[in-house]
N, C-alpha and C positions, 0 to 999 in steps of 0.2 A: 504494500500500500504506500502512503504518505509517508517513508517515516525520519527523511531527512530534507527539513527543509530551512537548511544553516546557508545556505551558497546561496538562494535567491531573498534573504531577509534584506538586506541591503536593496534591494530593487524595490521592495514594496515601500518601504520607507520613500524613496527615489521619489514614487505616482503620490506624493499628499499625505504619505505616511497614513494611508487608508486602514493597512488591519496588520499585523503581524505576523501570524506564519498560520493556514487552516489547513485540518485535516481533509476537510469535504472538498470532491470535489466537481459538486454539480451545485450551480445558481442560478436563479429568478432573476433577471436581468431587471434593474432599477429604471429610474426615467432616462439619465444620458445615455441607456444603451450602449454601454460602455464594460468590459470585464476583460480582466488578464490573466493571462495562463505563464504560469510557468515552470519552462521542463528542464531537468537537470540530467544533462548527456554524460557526466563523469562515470568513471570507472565505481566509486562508490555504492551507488543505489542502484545500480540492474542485475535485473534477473530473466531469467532463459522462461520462456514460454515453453509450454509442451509440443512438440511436433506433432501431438494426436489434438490439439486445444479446435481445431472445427472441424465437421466433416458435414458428412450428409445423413440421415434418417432415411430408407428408403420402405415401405409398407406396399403389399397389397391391395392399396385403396383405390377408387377411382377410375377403377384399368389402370395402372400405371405400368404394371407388368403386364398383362395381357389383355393383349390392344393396345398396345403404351410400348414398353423401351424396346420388351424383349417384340421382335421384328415378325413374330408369325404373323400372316395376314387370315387363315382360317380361323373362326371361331365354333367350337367342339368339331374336335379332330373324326372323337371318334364316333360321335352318334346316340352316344349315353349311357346309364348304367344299366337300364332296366329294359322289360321285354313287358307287353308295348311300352317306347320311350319318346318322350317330346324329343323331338331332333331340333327342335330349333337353338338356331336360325335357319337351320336349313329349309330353304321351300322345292317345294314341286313341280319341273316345266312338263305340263301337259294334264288332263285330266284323266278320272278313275276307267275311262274307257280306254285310254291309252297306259298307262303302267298304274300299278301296284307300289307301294311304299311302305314298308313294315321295318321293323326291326328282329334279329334274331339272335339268339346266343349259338355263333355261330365263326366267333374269331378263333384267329389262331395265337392268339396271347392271352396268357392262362389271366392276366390284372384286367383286362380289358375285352372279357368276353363277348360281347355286344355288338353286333356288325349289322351295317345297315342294305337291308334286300331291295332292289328294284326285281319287279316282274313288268317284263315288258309286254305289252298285250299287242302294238304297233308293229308295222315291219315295213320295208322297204315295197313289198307290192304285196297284191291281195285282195280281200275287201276291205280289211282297216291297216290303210294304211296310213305309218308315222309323218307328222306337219314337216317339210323342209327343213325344220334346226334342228328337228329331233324331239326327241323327249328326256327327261332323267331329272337331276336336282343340280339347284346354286346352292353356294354360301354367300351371304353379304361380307362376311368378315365383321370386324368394329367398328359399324356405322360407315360400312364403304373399305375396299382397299384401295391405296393409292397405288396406281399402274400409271407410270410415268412412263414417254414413250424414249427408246435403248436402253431402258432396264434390262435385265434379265431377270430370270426368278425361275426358281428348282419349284418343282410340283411333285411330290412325290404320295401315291397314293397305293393300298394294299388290295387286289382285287381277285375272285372267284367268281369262274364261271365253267358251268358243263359245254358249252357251245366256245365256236369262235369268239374271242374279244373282237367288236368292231365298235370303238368309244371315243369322242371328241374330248378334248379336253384346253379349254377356251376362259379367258381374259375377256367377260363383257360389257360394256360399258354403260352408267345408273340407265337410262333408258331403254336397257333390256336390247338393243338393237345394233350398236357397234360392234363391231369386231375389232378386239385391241391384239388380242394374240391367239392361236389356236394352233394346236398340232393333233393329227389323229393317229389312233394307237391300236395296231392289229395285232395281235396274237392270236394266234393257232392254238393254245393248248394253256389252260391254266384253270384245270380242273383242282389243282391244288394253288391254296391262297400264294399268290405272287407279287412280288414288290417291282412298281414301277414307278420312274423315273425319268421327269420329260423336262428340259428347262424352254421356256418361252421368253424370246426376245419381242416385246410390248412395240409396237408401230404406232400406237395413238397415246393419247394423256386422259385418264379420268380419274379423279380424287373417292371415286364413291363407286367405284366398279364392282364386279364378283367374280368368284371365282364357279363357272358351270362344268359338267360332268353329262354327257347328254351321246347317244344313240338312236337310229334308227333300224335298229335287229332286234328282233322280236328273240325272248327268250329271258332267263336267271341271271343277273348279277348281282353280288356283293361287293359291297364298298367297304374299305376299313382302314380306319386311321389317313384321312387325307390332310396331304400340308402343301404350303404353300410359304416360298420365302426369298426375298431380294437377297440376290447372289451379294450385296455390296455390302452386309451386314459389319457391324466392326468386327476388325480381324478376322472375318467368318467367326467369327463367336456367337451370333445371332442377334447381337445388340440394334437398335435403331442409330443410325449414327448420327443423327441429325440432335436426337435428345442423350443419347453418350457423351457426343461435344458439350450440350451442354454443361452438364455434370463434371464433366472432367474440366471447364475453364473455372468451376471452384472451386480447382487442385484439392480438394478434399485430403481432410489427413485420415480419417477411416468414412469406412460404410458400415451403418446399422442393417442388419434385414433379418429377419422378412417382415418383422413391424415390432410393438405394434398389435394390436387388438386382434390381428391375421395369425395370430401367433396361438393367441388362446382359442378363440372358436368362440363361441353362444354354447355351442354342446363338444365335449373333446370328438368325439363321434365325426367332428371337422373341424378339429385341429390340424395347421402345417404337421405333417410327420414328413422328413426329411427323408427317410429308407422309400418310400413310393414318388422318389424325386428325383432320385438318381437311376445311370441307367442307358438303356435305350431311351430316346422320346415314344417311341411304339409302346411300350412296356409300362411305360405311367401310366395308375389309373386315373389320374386329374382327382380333385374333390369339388366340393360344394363349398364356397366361404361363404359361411352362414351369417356372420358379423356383417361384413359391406353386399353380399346380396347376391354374389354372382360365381360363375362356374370356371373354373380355370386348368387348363388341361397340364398344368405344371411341367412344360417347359421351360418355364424359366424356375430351378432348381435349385437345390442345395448348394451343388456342384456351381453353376451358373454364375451363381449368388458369389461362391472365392473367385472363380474366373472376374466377373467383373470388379471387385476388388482390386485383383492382380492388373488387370488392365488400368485401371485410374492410379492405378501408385498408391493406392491407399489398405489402410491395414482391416482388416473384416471384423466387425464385432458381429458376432451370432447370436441372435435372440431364442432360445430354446422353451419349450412348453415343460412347465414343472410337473403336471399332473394335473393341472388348475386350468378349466375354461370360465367362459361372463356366469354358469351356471349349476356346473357340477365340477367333483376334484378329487381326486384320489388320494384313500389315507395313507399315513406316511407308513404304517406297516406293511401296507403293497405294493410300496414305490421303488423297490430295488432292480422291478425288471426296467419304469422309466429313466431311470439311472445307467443301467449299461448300457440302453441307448442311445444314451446322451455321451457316452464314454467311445462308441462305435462310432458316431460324427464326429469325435475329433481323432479318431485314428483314420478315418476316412481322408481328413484333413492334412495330418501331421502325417499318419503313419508310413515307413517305406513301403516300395510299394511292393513288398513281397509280405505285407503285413495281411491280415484276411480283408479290410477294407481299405487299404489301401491299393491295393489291387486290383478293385472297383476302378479306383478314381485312375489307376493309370491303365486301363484297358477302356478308359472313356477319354483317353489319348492326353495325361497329365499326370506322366510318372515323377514327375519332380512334387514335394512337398509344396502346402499351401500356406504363408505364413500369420496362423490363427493365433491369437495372441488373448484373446478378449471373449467373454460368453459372459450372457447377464440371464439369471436363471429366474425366467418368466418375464412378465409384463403388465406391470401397475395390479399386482396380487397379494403386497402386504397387506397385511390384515386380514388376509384370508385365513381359516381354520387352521388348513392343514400346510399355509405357506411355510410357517416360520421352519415346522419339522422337516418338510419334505427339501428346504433350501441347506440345511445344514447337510442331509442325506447326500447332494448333490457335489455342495462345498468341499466336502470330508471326500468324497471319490475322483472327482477331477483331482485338487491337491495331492490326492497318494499320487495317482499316476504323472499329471502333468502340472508339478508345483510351480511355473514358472509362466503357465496360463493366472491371467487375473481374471477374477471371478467378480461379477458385479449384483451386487443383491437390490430391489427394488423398494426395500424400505430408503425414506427420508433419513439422513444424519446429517445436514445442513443446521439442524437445530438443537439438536441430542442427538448420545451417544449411540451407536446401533448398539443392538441387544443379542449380534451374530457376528461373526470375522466373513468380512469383505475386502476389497481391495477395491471399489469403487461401490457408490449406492447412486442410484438412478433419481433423476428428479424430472420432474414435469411441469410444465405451466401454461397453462392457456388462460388467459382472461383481456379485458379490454385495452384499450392504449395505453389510458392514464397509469393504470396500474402494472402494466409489465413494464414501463418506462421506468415506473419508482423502485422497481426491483431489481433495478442497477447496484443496488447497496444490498441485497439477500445476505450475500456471501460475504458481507466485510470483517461479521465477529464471528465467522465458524472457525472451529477447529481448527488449524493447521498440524495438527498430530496424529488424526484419525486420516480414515478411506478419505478419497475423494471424488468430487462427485461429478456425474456423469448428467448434463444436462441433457439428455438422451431426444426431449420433444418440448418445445416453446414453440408459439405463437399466438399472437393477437387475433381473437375471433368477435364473431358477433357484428355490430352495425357496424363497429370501427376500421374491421378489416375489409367489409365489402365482399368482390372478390379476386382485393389484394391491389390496399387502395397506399398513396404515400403513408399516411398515420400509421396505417400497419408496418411499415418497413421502418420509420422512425422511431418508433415506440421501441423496437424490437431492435436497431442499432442500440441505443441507449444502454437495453437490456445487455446487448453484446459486449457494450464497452466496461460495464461493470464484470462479468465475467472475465473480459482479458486483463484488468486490473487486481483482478481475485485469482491470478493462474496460477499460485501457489494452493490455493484450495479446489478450483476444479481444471480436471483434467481433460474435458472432450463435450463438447455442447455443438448440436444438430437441430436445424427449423424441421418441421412435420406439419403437415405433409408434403413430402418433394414433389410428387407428378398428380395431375386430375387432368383427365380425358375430359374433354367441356360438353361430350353427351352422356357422361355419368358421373357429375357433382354429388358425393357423398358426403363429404367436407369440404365446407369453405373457409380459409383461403386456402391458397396453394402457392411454390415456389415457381413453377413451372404449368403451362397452362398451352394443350395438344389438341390438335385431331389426328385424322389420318395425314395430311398433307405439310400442317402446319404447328410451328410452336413460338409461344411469345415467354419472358421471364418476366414476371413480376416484380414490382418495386420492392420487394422481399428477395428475391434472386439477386436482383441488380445490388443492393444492398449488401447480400453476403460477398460481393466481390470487392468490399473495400477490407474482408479481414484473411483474404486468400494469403497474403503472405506475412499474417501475424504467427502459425505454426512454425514454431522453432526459430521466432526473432527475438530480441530481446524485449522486455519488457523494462521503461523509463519510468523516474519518477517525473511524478508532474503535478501543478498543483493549479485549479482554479481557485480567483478571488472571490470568496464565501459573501452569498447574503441569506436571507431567510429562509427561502424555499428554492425549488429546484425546476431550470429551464435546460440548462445546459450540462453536459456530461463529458469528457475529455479522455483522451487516452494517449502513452508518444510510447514508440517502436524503435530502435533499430534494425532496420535487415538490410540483406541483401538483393540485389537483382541475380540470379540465376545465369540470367544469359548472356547479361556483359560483366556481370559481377563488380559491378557498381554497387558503393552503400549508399544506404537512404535514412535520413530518419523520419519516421513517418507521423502526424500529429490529427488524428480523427474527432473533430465535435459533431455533437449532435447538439440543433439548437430546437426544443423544442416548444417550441413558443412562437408569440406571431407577431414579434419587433425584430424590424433588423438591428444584428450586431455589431459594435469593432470590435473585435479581440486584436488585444495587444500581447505579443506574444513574445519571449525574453528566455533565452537560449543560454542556459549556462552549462560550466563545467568542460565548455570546448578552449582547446587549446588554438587563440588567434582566430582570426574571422575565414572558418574553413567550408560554412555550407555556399555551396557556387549556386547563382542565379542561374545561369544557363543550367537546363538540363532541372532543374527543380520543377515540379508541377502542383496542380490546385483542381482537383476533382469534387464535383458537388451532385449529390442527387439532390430535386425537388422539382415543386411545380408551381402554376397560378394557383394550386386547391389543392389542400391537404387531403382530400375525398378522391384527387383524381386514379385514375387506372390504366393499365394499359390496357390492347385487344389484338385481335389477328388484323383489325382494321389501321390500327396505330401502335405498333410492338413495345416500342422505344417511346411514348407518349413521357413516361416516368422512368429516365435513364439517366444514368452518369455522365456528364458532361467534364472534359477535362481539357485545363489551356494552361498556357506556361504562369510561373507564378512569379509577377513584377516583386522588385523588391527583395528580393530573400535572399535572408541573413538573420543575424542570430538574432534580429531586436525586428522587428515588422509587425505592421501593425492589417488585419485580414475582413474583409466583413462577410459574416453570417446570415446570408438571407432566411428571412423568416422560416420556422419547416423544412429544417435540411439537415443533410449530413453533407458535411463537407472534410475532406480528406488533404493534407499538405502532405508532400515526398518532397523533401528537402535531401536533396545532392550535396554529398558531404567528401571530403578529397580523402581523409584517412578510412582506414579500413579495421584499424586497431581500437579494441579499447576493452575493458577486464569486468568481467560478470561477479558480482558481489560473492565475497565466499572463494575467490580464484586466486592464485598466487604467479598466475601468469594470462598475459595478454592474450586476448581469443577473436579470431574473426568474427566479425558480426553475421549474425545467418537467419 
């Protein structure tokens, strides 16, 4: 925190001898509009941020994974679980005098019994003969696929029949009438179920196409397990690449998954279980997430889940089901089988791959280890009955075997002591502007000797947020900057929820905001991108001039640039309030006048209305505006326009300087 403020006492004297040295450092801006900051760059008073201190939260909400990052464009692969089964979305081209559409138990994968029968009653001549396009079934996909035209895209679908195969398989466009891609598929003989594989290069563009399946041969086929997927996926890993960049330009330092309320279920009966996740994608049985509403055929996986991890540079924390759903829980006297469960996902993870589950993961083509570091055991379950036994159960068996995983419990110790050994406890918060702003100070008089805490899900909901309106990203900087000020007591804080499909708003707000075609970042996204490189920079003391209440909130950074390896030091306010400010701002503890104007810069989010938003009509409405910063040098004086975060990277010539507790000189990073 504050806790040397001997080097700028002399300055405050300097402005009127206004106040002597304050702890706090957020204020109510008086009538002159007027307040100073000041930061002390000395070797003295820094301290090293966490390199996990932001990351992302990702949850199966919204579609965000299906229909959302992960890239399949089919939605239900396979046709469902039961006999007779709703297949939708799947519909019908042709009516009941033309084909039959049933389902059967009748796969050739033992999880995924369920195959879907056409009988075709139509044929090519005769008396009933098949319409010109055929007959058989589409899928819309999620509210439309997007077939962009020299895409490619793999089609791969499982099919049985006693007869010839004579089957079209076509890209068509929302009007039912275009032709974007089509290849037709003869086989001679596939009496026994047979996998095929056709990629279609798209000739036309439609955002809202399908994906059809259609013949004019009279006769028997089954369908089973149809996909459909843009050959351009990141690294063929099946990511969406358009919302991966996203993600990955807020260099996240971990990823939380799979949520998150997705994690417990309504009934455990559809809970994430991890073991029906990995695999073949044919061999998932998919489940029912009963919490947000919808059917997900669990391609995007366990396995998936460290893949994309690995891909962002970021470390995976694993959210696992303790036995505990929103309604039922298992006592801790029968919890020993959920426990080596839970022990088999991280040998899945960790284990070599000549281990029993590790051998899984590297014949699913990732024989090298996954580097899992993190598991938080449940999800907002303290106080449950049988939490407290079944977390010790869980605590006590990861630690025999992998003592060097940290283990994160979901009780609160932000305010007291936990009543169990953790190595992080989880905290939450949602509530309005006013008040997630004021809880910039939570963490000021917690412990520094206990776990520390994992802000795992924040954000501002309700009127304030909209659907992710400035106030909400203001409110929730603030919130941020008291955390990065507090990074001796917590170690890793993530917004929730990262992705909503905008034809399936289950929570509002969101970071990120999709369809098929398009995605826009929220004043909440654009916002986490001023603390992208506070993970493993130093942490400055700094101090605002105190008045009664609280408008403004301050934080000062040294890092690094990465890519030319420039230092910065970086100086983040949030003003929120509706006067413009000056901040005068006074630089001590540097040796001679080293921050260079050239190359310094001055980034501001805000708007004409703190209500405003962004849309797919205007992306960037509520964006980060950034221009060179006049003036800069150790003593400059900045204005804060009303309702903003405004961000200074002050370009500094040395690169040296000593992290509190050090007995030698350390790059800034």
């Amino acid at each position: 925190m504050d806790a040397n403020h001997s080097t700028c006492g002399f300055l405050l004297f300097f402005f009127i001898g206004l106040y002597a040295s304050f702890q706090c450092c957020a204020t109510e801006i008086d009538a002159n509009q007027t307040t100073w900051l000041f930061a002390n760059a000395s070797q003295i008073s820094a301290t090293k941020i966490p390199q996990t201190m932001f990351g992302i939260s990702f949850e199966e909400i919204n579609h965000s994974g299906a229909g959302g990052l992960w890239a399949e464009l089919v939605n239900n692969r396979a046709g469902g679980q039961n006999t007779p089964s709703n297949i939708d979305p799947w519909s019908i081209i042709g009516d009941e005098s033309l084909l039959i559409v049933s389902t059967e138990r009748a796969s050739c994968f033992d999880r995924n019994e369920v195959a879907l029968r056409m009988e075709v009653l139509c044929d090519k001549d005769g008396d009933n003969i098949c319409p010109a396009g055929g007959v058989g079934v589409y899928n819309p996909g999620f509210w439309g696929m997007n077939i962009e035209q020299g895409n490619k895209y793999k089609v791969i679908f499982y099919v049985r029949s006693l007869n010839t195969l004579d089957i079209s398989v076509s890209f068509i466009g929302s009007n039912g009438l275009q032709t974007l891609a089509t290849a037709n598929i003869i086989e001679a003989d596939v009496s026994n179920w047979t996998k095929v594989e056709v990629v279609l290069e798209a000739k036309g563009t439609d955002h809202n196409s399908r994906l059809q399946l259609t013949t004019i041969k009279k006769g028997v086929i089954w369908l089973d397990q149809v996909s459909a997927m843009p050959l351009d996926t990141h690294k063929g890993h099946g990511f969406r690449n358009d919302l991966f960049n996203m993600i990955a330009d807020l260099k996240p330092g971990f990823i939380r998954f799979p949520g998150g309320s997705f994690v417990e279920g309504e009934w455990l009966m559809n809970a994430f279980r991890w073991k029906e996740t990995v695999g073949p994608w044919e061999e998932r049985p998919g489940h029912f997430g009963d919490v947000w509403k919808y059917w997900t055929d669990d391609g995007l996986g366990y396995f998936e889940y460290l893949q994309l991890a690995e891909d962002l540079g970021s470390l995976p924390v694993w959210v696992f089901n303790n036995g505990i759903s929103l309604n039922d829980q298992v006592d801790t006297s029968i919890i020993l089988p959920f426990v080596q469960n839970i022990l088999d996902a991280i040998e899945f993870a960790r284990g070599d791959a000549a281990s029993t589950w590790g051998s899984v993961r590297a014949t699913m083509g990732h024989p090298e280890t996954f580097d899992l570091r993190y598991v938080a055991v449940g999800n907002q379950d303290c106080g449950k009955k049988n939490y407290r036994g079944n977390y010790l159960k869980f605590y006590t068996a990861i630690k025999t075997v992998y003592p060097d995983i940290k283990v994160i419990s979901n009780c609160d110790g932000s305010s007291k002591q936990l009543d169990q050994p953790a190595d992080l406890y989880d905290f939450h918060v949602y509530t309005d502007a006013k008040s997630m702003f004021s809880m910039a100070h939570n963490f000021d008089h917690t412990s520094r000797s206990g776990p520390k805490a994992f802000v795992s899900e924040y954000a501002v909901t309700g009127q304030d947020a909209g659907k992710g309106s400035l106030l909400k990203a203001l409110a929730e900087a603030g919130f941020l900057i008291g955390l990065e000020r507090n990074s001796d007591a917590v170690e890793m804080a993530s917004n929730a929820p990262l992705f909503v499909n905008t034809n399936d708003r289950r929570f509002n707000a969101d970071a990120i905001v999709f369809n098929s075609s398009q995605r826009y970042g929220t004043p909440s996204y654009w916002m986490q991108h001023f603390f992208r490189e506070s993970n493993g920079a130093i942490l400055l003391n700094s101090t605002l001039q105190a008045n009664p209440s609280n408008s403004l909130i301050s934080s000062a950074i040294s890092w690094q640039n990465a890519k030319d390896k420039k230092d910065y030091l970086r100086i983040k306010v949030v003003n929120f309030g509706s006067n413009r400010v000056t901040l005068k701002i006074s630089i001590d503890g540097l040796e001679g006048n080293i921050i260079q104007e050239t190359g310094s810069a001055k980034t501001i989010l805000t708007s004409s209305n703190v209500k405003d938003e962004n849309s797919f009509n205007q992306p960037t409405k509520v964006a980060p505006v950034t221009s060179p910063l006049e003036n800069a040098g150790n003593d400059m004086d900045v204005i804060l326009p009303p309702y903003s975060l405004t961000s200074l990277d002050l370009l500094r010539n040395s690169n040296i300087f000593q992290v509190a507790g050090s007995n030698s000189a350390q790059q800034a990073y």
